[in-house]
N, C-alpha and C positions, 0 to 999 in steps of 0.2 A: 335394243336398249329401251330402256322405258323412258316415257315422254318427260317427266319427271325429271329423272337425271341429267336430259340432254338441255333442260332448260336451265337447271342447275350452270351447267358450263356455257350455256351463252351469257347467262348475267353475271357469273361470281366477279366480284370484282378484285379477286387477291387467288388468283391460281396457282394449282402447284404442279411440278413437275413431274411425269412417269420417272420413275427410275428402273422400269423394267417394257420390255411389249408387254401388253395387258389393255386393261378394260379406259376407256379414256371420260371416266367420271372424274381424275384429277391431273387430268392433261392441259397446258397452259394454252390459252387462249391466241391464236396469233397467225389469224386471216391476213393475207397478203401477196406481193408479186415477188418473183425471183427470179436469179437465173445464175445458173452453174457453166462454168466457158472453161475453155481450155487453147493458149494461143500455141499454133502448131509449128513457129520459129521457137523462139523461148521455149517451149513446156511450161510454162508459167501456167497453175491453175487459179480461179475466181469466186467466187459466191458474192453477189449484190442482191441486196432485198431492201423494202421497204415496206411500209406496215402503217396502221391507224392501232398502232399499240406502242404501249412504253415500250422501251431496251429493244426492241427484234431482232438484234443481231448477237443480242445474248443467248438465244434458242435453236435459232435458226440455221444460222450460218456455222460448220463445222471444213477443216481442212488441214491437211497434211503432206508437207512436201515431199514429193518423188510417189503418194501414193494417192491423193484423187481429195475433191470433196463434196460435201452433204449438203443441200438445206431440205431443212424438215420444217412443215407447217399445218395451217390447218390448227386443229387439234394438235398441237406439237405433241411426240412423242420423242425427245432428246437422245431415248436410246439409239437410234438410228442413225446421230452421227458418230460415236466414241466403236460404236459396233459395225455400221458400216464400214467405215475406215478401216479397222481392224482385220475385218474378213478382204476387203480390197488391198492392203498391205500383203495378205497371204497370197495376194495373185487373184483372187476370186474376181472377173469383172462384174464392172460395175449392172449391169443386167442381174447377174445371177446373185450377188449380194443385195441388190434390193428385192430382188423376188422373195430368195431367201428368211429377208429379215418381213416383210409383209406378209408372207403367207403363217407366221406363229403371231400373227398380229391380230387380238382381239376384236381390236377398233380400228382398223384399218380400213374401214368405210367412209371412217371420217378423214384417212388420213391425205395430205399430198405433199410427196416426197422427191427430191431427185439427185441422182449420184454421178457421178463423173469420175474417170480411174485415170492413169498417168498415162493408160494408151490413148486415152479419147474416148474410149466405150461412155455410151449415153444412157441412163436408162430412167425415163419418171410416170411417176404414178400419181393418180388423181381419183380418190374414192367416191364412191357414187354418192355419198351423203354428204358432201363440201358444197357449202354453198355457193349459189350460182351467181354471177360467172365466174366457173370452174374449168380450169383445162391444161394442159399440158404440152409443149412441143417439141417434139427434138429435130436438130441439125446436125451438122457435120459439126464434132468438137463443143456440143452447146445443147442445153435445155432452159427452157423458159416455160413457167408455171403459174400460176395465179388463182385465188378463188375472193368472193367475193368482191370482185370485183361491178365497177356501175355499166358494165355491158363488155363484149365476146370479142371486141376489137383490140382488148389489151395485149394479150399473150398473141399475136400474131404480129402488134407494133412492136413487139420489144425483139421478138425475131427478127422483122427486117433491119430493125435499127442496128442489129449486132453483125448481121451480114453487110451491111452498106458501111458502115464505119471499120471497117477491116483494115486498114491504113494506122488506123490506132494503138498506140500500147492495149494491151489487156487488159488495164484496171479503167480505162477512159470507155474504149468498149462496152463494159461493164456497167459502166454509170451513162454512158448514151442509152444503151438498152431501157434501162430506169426510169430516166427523161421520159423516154417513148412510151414507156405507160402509163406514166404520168399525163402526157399529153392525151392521148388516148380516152381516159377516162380515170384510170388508176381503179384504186380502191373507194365502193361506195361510200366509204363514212368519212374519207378524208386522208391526213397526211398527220402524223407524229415523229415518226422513228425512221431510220435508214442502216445500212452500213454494210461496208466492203472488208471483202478479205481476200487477198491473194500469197498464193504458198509457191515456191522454187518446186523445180523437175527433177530435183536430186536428193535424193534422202538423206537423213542428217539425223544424229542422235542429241546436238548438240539445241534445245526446245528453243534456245533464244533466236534459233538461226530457221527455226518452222514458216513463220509470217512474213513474206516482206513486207508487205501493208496492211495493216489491222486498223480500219476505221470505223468509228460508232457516232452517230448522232442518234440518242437516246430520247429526245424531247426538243423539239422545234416545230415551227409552225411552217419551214419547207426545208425538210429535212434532204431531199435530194440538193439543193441549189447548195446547202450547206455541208453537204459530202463530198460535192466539184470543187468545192474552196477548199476544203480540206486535202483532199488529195492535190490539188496543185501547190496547198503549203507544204506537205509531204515531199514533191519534185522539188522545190525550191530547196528543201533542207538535206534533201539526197547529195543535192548540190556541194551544199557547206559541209557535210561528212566529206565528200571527194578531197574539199578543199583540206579538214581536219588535215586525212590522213598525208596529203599530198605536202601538207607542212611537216608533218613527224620525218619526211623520207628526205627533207631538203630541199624541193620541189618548188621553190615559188612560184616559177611560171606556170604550172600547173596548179596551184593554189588561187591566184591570180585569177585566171580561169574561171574555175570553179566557182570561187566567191562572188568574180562578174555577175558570170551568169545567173545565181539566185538573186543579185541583189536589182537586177532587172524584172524577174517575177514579182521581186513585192522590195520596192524601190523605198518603202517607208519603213521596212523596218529597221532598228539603228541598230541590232547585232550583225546584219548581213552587212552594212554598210563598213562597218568597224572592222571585220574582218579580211573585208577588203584592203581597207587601209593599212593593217598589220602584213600582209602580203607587200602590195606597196613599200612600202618601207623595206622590208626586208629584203625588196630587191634592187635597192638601192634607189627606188624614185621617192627620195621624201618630201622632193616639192609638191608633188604630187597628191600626197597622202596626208601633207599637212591642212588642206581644207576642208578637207574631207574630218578630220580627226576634230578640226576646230568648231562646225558645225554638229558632230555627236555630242561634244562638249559642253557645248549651249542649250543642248537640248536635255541634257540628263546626267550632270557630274560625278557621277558615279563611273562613267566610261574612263574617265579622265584619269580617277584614283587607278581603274582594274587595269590601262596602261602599263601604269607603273609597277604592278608585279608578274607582268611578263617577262621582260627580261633573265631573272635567274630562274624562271622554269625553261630558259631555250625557244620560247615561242617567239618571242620579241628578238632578232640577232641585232641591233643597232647598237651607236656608240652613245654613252653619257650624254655626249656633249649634242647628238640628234635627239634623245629622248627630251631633256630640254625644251628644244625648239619646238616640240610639239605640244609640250605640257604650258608653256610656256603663256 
């Protein structure tokens, strides 16, 4: 490539995306750390990245459940997750669909990629012209990647941190790994963007049901510390689904449950509290659920009206005369 072009794509400051393998004069900009996991209870697969670039998780990170996922970086070349995946859905592992898709790759010198398929197969690449510190590592079920990074110690932090936290869910894993290169050294120019995504072991036609967690911090000033919080709001609200549905089936005590335990992760906020209380109630402690309701009350009467049209949707089972006493 001439010196020219490749200076082009260090400054441009408005990049565009390949939409084919080809030449990477207009490949998006988006040096940084990753890592591709696979938990081998679950099947459950991951992609965590972070970046000194706006959105990174817009490019980066690709995934599909029951068939493996991408992060492409570097000089992104985006073809290589919708086409990886693809070729790894046919069965092809994850080795030989990356070799595959690299070797009709123009620019693949600049490029660093790595794949992960629903067996575990590992396979990542780091072109010789990625800036240094540049490298790649695989493990059992897991790759970690980085370039441009402020020194060689990152992508072997972000390794061990993924083997020593094995006790973990998979998306916690995932963002300890993150930390760890963070702490490390991270990326020389700094911290902007982040984001996680984890896909199911079992294929599914149905797209809404592809992602169990799709997280993005796009622009922050510690965008990892702000991807922990996010995903432990995410458990919390896993939570209040449980409870949702556990109220649709009759369930209180199981609703109950459920509502508790989110409204202990994040004790302030007054939908988890509220929902509590509506459980409560409906299982008949409304001494219970009345101070609770009277303190949401106080703090935002708006709770107070959205009470009162429970009832004729079935969420609320109480009588007149306890609705009342609460609204009271």
């Amino acid at each position: 490539m001439k010196k020219i072009t490749l200076l082009f794509c260090l400054f441009c400051t408005i990049p565009l995306m390949s939409q084919s393998v080809g030449s990477v004069s207009k490949d998006a900009f988006a040096h940084t750390y990753s890592i591709v996991a696979r938990d081998t209870i679950t099947g459950e697969m991951a992609v965590g990245v972070q970046s000194h670039w706006f959105s990174v998780g817009s490019i980066v990170s690709w995934g599909k459940a029951g068939v493996g996922v991408v992060a492409t970086q570097s000089f992104v070349n985006p073809a290589y997750g919708p086409e990886g995946l693809e070729l790894m859905s046919q069965g092809v592992s994850a080795e030989r669909a990356l070799t595959q898709l690299i070797e009709k790759d123009e620019g693949r010198a600049f490029r660093q990629v790595a794949f992960l398929d629903a067996q575990g197969n590992v396979s990542g690449y780091t072109g010789e012209n990625c800036v240094e510190a540049a490298e790649d590592l695989q493990g059992k079920n897991f790759s970690v990647q980085a370039n441009m990074m402020l020194n060689d110690k990152v992508v072997p932090a972000m390794a061990e941190a993924f083997v020593r936290f094995s006790d973990y869910p998979l998306a916690e894993r995932v963002v300890e790994a993150l930390k760890a290169a963070q702490a490390a050294g991270g990326d020389i120019r700094g911290k902007q963007s982040a984001a996680l995504v984890v896909v199911g072991s079992e294929r599914t036609e149905k797209s809404w049901e592809n992602k169990k967690i799709d997280l993005r911090v796009d622009d922050h000033e510690t965008p990892i510390k702000e991807l922990s919080r996010l995903l432990k709001v995410h458990r919390a609200y896993e939570r209040m689904n449980k409870g949702d549905l556990a109220v649709e089936a009759g369930n209180m005590e199981k609703a109950l449950l459920e509502y508790g335990t989110a409204e202990k992760m994040f004790p302030e906020n007054l939908e988890m509290k509220f929902w509590k209380a509506v459980a409560l109630a409906n299982s008949g402690r409304i001494d219970e659920a009345k101070p609770i309701f009277k303190k949401i009350f106080k703090e935002d009467k708006n709770w107070k009206e959205m009470i009162t049209r429970l009832p004729a949707s079935g969420i609320l089972t109480i009588s007149e005369e306890e609705l009342k006493e609460i609204t009271e």
